[in-house]
C-alpha positions in Angstrom: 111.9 87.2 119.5 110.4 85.8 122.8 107.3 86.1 124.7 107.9 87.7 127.8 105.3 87.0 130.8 104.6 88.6 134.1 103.2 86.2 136.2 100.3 87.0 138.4 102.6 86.7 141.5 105.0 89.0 139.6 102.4 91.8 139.3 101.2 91.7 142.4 104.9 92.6 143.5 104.8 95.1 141.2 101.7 96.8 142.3 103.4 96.5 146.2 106.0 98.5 144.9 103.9 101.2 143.0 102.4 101.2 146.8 105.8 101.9 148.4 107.2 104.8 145.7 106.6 108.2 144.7 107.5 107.7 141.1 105.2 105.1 139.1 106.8 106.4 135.9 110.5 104.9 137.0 108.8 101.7 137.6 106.6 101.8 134.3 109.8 103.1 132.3 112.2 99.9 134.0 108.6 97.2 132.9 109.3 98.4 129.7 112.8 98.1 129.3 112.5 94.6 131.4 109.9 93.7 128.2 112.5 94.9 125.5 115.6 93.3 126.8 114.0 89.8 128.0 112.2 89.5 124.3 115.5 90.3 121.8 118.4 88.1 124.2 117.2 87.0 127.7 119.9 84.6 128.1 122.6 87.2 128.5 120.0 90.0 129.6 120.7 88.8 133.0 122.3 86.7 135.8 122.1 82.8 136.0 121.0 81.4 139.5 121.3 77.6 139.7 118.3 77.4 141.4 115.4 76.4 138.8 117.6 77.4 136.3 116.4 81.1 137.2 117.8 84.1 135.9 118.0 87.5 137.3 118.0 91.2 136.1 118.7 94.3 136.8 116.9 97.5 135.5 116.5 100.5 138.2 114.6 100.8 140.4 113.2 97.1 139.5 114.9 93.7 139.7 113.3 90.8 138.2 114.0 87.0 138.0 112.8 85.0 135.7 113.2 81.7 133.6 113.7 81.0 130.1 111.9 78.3 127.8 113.8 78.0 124.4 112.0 75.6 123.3 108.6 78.1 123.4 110.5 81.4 122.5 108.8 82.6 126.0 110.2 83.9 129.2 108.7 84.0 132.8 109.1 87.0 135.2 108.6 85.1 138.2 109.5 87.6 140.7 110.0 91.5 141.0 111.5 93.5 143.4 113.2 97.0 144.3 116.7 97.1 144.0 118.8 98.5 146.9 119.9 102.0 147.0 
């Protein structure tokens, strides 16, 4: 299993989008599944970006991006944000 991180910077996106919606629970309910996917297989959880090496993923209403260190077992959410509608 991996350790998954939020980042500060990732939290603080997350708390701007509890600001913007009507329905904390979706966003709560899509942290959690983020957690549970990134920690059993992140490398085919998501999308690879060749930037950084930085990977993205999507779970309603939230997308995330994050990086992977196999070496540590851990992954990085480095960003979060609303996906389109």
């Amino acid at each position: 299993m991996y350790k998954v991180v939020w980042l500060r910077g990732a939290l603080s996106e997350v708390n701007r989008i509890l600001d913007l919606t009507a329905n904390h629970q979706s966003v709560f309910d899509a942290m959690d599944e983020v957690d549970a996917l990134l920690s059993h297989n992140p490398g085919k959880a998501g999308e690879s970006r060749e930037e950084l090496s930085r990977r993205i993923a999507v779970v309603p209403p939230l997308v995330v991006a994050y990086r992977i260190f196999e070496s540590q077992k851990l992954v990085l959410i480095s960003r979060v944000g609303l996906t389109r509608v």
